[in-house]
C-alpha positions as CSV (number, residue, x, y, z in Angstrom):
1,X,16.4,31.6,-11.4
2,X,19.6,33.1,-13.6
3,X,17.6,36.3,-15.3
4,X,21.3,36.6,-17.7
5,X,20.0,32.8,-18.8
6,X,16.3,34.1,-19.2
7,X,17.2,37.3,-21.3
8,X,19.7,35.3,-23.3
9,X,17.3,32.5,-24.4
10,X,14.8,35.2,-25.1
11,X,17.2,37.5,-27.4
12,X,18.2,34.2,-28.4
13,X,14.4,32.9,-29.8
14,X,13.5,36.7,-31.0
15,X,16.4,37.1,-33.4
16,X,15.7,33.5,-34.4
17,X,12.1,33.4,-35.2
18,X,11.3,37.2,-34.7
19,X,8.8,36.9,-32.6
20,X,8.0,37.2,-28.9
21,X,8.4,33.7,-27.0
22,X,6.4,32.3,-24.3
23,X,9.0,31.5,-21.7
24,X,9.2,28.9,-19.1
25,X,11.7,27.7,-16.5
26,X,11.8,24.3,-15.5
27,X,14.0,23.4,-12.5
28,X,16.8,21.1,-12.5
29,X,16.8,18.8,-9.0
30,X,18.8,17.2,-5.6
31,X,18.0,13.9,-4.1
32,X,18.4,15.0,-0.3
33,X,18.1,11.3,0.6
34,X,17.0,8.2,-1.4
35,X,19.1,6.9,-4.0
36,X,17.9,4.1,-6.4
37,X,14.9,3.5,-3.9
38,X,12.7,5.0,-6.6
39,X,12.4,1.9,-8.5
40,X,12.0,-0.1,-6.4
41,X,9.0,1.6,-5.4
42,X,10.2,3.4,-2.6
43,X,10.8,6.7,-0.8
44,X,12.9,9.6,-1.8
45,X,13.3,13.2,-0.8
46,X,14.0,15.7,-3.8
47,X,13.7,19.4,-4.1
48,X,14.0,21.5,-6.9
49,X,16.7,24.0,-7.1
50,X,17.1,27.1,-8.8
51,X,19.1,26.0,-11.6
52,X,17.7,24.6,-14.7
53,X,16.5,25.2,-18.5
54,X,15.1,28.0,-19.3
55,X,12.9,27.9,-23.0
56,X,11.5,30.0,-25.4
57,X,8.8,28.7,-27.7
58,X,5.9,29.9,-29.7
59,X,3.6,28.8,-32.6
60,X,5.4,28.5,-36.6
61,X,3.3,29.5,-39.3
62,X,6.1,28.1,-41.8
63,X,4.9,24.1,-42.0
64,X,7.8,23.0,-40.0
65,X,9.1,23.0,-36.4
66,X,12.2,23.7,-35.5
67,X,14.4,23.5,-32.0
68,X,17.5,25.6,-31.2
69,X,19.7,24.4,-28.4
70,X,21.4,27.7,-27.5
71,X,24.4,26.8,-25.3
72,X,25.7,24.4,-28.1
73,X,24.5,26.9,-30.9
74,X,22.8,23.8,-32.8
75,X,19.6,23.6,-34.4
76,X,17.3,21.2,-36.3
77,X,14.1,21.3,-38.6
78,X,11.5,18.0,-38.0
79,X,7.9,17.4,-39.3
80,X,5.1,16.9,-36.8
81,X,4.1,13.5,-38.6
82,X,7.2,11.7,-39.2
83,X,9.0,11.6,-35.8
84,X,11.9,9.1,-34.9
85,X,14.5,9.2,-32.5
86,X,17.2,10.8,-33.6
87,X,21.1,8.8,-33.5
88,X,21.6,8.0,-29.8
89,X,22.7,10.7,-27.5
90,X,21.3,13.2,-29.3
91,X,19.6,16.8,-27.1
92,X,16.8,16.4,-30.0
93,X,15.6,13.1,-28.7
94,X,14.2,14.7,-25.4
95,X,12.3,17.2,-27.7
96,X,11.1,14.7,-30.2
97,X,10.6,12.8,-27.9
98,X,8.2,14.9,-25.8
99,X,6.6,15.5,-29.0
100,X,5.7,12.0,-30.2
101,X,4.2,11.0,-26.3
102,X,2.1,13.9,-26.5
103,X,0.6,12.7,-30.0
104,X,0.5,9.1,-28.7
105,X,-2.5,10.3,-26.1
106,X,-4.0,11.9,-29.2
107,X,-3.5,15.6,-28.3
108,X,-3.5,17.6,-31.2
109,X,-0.2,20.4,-31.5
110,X,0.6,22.1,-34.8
111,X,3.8,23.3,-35.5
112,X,6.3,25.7,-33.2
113,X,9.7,27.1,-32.6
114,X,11.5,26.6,-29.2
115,X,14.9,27.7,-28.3
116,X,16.6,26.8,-24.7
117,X,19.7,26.8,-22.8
118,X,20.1,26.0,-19.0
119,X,22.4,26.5,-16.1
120,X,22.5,23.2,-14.7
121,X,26.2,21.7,-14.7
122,X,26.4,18.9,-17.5
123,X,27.1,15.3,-15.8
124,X,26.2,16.5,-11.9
125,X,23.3,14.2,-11.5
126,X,20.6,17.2,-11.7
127,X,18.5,16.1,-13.7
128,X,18.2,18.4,-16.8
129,X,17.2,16.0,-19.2
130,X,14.3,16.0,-16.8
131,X,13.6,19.9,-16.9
132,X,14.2,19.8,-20.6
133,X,11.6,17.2,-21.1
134,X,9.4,19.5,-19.1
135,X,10.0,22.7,-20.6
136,X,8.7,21.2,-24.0
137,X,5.4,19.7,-22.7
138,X,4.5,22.3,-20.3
139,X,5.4,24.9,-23.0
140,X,3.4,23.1,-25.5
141,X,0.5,22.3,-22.8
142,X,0.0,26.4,-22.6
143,X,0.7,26.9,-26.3
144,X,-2.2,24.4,-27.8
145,X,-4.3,24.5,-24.8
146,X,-3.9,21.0,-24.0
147,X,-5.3,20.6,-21.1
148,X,-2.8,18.3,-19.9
149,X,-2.6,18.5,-15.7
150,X,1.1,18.1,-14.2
151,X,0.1,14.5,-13.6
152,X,-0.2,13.8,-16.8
153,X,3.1,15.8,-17.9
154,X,5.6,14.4,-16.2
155,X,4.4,10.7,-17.4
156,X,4.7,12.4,-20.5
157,X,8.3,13.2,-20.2
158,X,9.6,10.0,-18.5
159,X,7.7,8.1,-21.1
160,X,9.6,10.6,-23.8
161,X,12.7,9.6,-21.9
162,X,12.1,5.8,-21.8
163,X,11.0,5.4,-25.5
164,X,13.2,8.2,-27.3
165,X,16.5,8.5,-24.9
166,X,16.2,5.2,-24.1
167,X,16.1,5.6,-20.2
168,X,14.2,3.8,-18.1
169,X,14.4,6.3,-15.6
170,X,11.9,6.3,-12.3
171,X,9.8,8.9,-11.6
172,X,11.3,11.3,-9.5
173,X,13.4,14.0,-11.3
174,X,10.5,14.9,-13.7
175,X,8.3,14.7,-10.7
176,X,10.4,17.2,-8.4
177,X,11.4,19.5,-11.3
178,X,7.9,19.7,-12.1
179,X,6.0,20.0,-8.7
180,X,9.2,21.6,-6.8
181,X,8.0,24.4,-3.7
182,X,10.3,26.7,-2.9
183,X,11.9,26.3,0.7
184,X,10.4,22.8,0.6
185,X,11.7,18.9,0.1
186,X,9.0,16.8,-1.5
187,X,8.7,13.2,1.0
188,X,8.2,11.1,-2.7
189,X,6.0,7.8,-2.5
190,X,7.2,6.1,-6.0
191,X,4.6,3.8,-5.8
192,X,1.7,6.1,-5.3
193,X,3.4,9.2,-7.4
194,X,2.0,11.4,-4.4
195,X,4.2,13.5,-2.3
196,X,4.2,15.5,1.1
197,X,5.9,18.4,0.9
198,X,8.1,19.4,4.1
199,X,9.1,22.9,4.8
200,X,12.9,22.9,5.6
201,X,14.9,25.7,7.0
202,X,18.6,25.1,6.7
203,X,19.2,27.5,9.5
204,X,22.7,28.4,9.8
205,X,23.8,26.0,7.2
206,X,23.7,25.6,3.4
207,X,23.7,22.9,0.9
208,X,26.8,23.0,-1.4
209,X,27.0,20.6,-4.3
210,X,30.8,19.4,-5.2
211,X,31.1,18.1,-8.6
212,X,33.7,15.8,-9.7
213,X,33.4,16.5,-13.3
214,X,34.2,12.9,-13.8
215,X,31.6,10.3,-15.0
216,X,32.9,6.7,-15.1
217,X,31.9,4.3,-18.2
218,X,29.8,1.7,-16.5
219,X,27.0,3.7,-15.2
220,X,24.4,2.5,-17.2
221,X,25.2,-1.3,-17.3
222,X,25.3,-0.8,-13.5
223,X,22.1,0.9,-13.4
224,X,20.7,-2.2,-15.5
225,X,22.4,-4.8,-13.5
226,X,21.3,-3.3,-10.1
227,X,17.6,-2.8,-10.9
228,X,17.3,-6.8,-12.1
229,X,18.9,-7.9,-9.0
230,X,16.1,-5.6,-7.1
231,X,13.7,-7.5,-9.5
232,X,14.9,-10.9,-8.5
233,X,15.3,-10.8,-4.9
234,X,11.7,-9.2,-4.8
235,X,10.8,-12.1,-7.1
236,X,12.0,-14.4,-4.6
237,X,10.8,-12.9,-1.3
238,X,7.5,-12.7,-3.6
239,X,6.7,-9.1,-3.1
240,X,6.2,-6.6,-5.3
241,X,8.9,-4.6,-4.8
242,X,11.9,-4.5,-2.1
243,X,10.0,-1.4,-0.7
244,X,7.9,-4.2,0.9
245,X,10.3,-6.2,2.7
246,X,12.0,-5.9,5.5
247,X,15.3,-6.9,6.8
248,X,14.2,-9.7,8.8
249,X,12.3,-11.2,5.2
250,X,15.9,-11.0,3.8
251,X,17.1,-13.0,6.2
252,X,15.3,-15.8,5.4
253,X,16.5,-16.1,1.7
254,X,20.5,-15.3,3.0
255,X,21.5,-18.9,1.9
256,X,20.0,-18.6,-1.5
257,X,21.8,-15.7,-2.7
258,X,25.5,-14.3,-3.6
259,X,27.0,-12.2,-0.5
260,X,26.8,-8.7,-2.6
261,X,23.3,-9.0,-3.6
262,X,22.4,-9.4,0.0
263,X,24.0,-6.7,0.4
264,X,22.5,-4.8,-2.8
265,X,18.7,-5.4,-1.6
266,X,19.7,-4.7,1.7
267,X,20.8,-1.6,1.3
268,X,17.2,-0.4,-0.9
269,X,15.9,-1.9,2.8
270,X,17.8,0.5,4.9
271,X,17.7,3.1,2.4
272,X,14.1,3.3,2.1
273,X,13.4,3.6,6.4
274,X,16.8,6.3,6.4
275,X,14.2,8.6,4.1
276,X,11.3,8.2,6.4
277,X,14.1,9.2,9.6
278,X,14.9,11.8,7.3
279,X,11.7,13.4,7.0
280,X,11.4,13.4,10.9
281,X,14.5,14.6,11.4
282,X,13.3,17.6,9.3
283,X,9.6,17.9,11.4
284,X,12.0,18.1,14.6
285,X,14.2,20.5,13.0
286,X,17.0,18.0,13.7
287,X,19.6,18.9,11.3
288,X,22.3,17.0,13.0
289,X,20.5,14.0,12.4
290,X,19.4,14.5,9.0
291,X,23.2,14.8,8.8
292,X,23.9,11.7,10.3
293,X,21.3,9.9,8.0
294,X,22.9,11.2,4.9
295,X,26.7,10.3,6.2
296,X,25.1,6.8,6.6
297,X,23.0,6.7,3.0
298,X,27.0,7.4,1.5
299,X,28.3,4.3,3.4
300,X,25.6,2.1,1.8
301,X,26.0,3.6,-1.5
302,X,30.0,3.1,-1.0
303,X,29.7,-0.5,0.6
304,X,26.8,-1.9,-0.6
305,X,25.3,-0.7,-3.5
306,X,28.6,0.0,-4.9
307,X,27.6,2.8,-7.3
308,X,30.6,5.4,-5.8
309,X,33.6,6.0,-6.9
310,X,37.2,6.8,-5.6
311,X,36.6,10.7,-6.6
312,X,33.0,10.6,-4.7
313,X,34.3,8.7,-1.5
314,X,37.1,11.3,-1.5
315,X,34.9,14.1,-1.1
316,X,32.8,12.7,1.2
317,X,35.7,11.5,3.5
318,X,37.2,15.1,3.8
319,X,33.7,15.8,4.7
320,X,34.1,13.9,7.9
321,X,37.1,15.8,8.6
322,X,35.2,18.7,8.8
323,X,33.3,19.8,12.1
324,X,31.4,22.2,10.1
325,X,29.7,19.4,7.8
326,X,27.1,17.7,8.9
327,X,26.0,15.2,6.5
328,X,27.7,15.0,3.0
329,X,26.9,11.9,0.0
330,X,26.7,11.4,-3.2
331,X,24.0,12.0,-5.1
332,X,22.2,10.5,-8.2
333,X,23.2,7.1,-10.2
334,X,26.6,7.2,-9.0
335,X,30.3,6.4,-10.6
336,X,31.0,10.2,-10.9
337,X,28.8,13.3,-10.3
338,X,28.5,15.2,-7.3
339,X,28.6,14.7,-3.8
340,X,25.5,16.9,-1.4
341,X,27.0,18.5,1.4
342,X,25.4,20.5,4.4
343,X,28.2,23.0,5.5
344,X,27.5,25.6,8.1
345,X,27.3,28.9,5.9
346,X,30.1,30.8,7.9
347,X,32.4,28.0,7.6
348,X,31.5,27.1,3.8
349,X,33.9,29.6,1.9
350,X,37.3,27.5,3.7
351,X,35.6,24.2,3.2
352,X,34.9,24.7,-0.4
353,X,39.0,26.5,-0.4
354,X,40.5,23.4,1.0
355,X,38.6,20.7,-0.7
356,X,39.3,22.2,-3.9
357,X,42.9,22.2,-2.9
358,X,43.0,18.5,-1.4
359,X,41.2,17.6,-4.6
360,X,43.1,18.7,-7.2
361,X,46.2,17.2,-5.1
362,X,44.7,14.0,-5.4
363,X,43.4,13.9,-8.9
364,X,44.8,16.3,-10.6
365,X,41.9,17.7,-11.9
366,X,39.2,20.7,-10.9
367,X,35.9,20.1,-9.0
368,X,33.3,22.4,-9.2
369,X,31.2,23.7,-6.5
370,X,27.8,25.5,-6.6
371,X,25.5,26.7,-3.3
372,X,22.2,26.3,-4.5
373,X,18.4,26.9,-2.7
374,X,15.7,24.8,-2.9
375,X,13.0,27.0,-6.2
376,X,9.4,26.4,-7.3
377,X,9.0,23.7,-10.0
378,X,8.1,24.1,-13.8
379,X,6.3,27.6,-14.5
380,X,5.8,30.4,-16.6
381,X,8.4,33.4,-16.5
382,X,6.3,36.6,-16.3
């Protein structure tokens, strides 16, 4: 956790509202393996990271509430009893949003000030909508004495994030920001919401997120389009979701569907057993094949899924060129973002020289890299 972010936000709240905040920092996330399994009620393999928002909040005695977002330097005023989602895009809409979901279970909050700010790079797939959502219940859970458990939080926040943001997001980001253990990966069952949490130890090697700092228009239509054609096939092979067929059930319904969504549901197939691998890979300490595994999820995302991009296939293909890599893919929706690499730690400092080089050759832009290590989930700061 950044302590410059922590005693920032909290100078930041005391000359606002001059008084002492109760502060909280709520992790920001990776997807080790697993992408767009988790609505299809599958497996993935997140961990929190020690990155995130940190927030500053406390009770108003002024018949308002108010929110200051302190990176952007904004702030708004909204009544308890009278919410609506702000214009579209909008930070507030994960606040007011948190706010309404809360009230819609009948807890009772009054009013409060929070002010927040975060460290998590904007557009890298990390999730901080996620730990901002979290920040505000959890903060407002200790606040009014709630009595909300986690459980019941983070379906708080991805309900916030469906019905205010207008997301319809699975599970698993508010779920590792909020459960995260440090030095652990959390083996998510998206079906159940239950996780096993597996002690990794990255040895001699590091994980090293590259950003593209590009984000390509169609995400979200994509996002839409690829979930119904989960919907359908699972429709057709008349399970519940494709985390309960296999590849030889495909098969059978080849003739009846298009070539790429084969391919599409396919792909959720092999994603969802490459998790399982992944987790024993990491019981056998078997970082080589854990590296192999996420090489491979890249190639269905690339070919299959087709959620990359030319920047994200870039990065991982110098990936390959490097010895010292042993598994590198993107990470998150897809069409921009970053890509999750596991470098060996005396060999990351030229990797991350020469693919910033090759890079801004090729695109003429900057990427942006950041090491980061695997943090506890949503808590108080003491």
């Amino acid at each position: 956790m950044n302590t410059e972010l922590v005693q920032k936000i909290k100078r930041s709240f005391i000359d606002t509202y001059k008084t002492e905040p109760l502060m909280i920092f709520s992790p920001g996330r990776i997807n080790i393996i697993g992408e767009h399994t988790d609505y299809n009620d599958g497996f993935v393999f997140p961990a929190a990271v020690n990155k995130g928002i940190v927030a500053g909040i406390h009770k108003s005695d002024s018949g308002k509430s108010t929110a200051f977002a302190v990176d952007k330097d904004e702030k708004i005023e909204f009544s308890l009893d009278s919410l609506k989602p702000a214009t579209a895009g909008s930070w507030e809409n994960y606040i007011l949003g948190v706010v309404a979901e809360i009230q819609n279970r009948s807890k009772i909050i009054g009013n409060f000030n929070i002010a927040f700010g975060g460290d998590i790079p904007g557009g890298a797939g990390m999730s901080s909508s996620a730990a901002l959502e979290n920040s505000v219940v959890f903060g407002l859970n200790e606040l009014f004495n709630l009595g909300l458990s986690k459980e019941e939080m983070i379906l708080i926040s991805q309900k916030a994030e469906h019905n205010y943001v207008g997301v319809k997001c699975g599970i698993m980001d508010q779920y590792a920001s909020m459960f995260g253990i440090e030095n652990h990966a959390l083996l998510l069952d998206c079906r159940t919401v239950k996780a096993k949490p597996y002690k990794i130890d990255f040895k001699d090697y590091e994980l090293i997120l590259i950003n593209t700092n590009v984000k390509h228009s169609l995400s979200d239509s994509a996002y839409n389009d690829r979930r119904s054609v989960c919907e359908s096939i699972a429709d057709m092979l008349k399970v519940k979701a494709l985390r309960d067929a296999t590849e030889y059930d495909l098969e059978s319904i080849k003739a009846n569907v298009t070539p790429e969504n084969y391919q599409k549901a396919l792909y959720v197939i092999q994603e969802n057993n490459r998790v399982v691998a992944a987790s024993k890979a990491m019981e056998a300490d078997d970082l080589k094949t854990l590296g192999a595994l996420i090489y491979a999820s890249h190639e269905g995302l690339q070919n299959q899924y087709k959620v990359s991009c030319d920047e994200l296939d870039f990065l991982v293909a110098q990936a390959k060129l490097n010895g010292h890599v042993l598994g590198a893919r993107m990470m998150g929706g897809g069409f921009g973002g970053c890509t999750i690499n596991l470098v060996a730690k005396n060999e990351s400092e030229a990797f991350q020289t020469q693919v910033s080089k090759v890079y801004k050759e090729k695109f003429n832009k900057e990427c942006s890299i950041y090491a980061v290590k695997l943090s506890e989930g949503t808590h108080l700061i003491k």
